[in-house]
N, C-alpha and C positions, 0 to 999 in steps of 0.2 A: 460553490459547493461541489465537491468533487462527486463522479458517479461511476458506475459501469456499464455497458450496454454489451448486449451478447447477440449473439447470430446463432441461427439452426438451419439457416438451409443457404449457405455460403456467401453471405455478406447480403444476400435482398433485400432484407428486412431484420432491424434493428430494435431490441427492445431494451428498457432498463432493468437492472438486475440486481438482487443483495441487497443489504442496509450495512450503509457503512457508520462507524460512531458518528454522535453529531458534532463534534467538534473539527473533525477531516475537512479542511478547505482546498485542497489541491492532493492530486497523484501526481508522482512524477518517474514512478520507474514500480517494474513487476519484475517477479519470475517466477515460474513454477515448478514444480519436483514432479509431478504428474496431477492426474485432472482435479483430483479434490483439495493438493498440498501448498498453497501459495503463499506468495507474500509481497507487501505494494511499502512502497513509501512513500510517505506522506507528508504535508507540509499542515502545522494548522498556528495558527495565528491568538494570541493569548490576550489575556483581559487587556495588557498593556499596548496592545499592538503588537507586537513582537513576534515576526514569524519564527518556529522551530521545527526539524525533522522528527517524526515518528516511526516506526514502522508495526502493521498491521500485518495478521495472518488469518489466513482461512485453514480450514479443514475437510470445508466442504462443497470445495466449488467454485467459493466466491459468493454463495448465499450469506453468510455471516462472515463478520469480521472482529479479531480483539485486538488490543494495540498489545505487543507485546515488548518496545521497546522505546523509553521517552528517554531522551540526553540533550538537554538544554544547551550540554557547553558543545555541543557539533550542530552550526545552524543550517548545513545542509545536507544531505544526504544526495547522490543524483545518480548512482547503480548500486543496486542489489545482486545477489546470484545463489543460488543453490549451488553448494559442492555435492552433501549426501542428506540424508534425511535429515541428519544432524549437526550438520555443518552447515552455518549460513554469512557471505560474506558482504559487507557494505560499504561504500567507496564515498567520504564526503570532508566536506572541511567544518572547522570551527573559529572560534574565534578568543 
């Protein structure tokens, strides 16, 4: 089950952070727009077994996350990036 863990006073001390959906079984890439605007991709594995890519956003931090992007027929996703606020690009294969 994939998680996040955050730091406040430069990597000392580590805690867990957010609720991600519960279907999310692996992160495998982030990026952010600035401190509340993100987005992860994600890997989550189907009634079938069948791993697929997702990608999730926040709004606020990384405290919550929606999935905002399922496509079966690309099984991997493995970078993301922010161009602008509204432009977001993702690098993966399919099959």
């Amino acid at each position: 089950k994939g998680l996040f863990v955050k730091t406040t006073d430069g990597g000392r001390n580590w805690f867990t952070y957010g609720i991600l959906p519960l279907k999310i079984s692996y992160l495998t890439g982030m990026d952010f727009l600035d401190a509340n605007t993100g987005v992860v991709i994600t890997s989550i594995q189907d009634t079938s077994l069948s791993m697929y890519s997702t990608i999730i956003k926040t709004t606020n931090g990384g405290l919550t996350w929606d999935e905002i992007l399922n496509i079966d027929s690309v099984y991997e996703f493995r970078e993301i990036k922010f161009i602008d606020s509204d432009n977001i690009i993702a690098l993966g294969w399919g099959g």
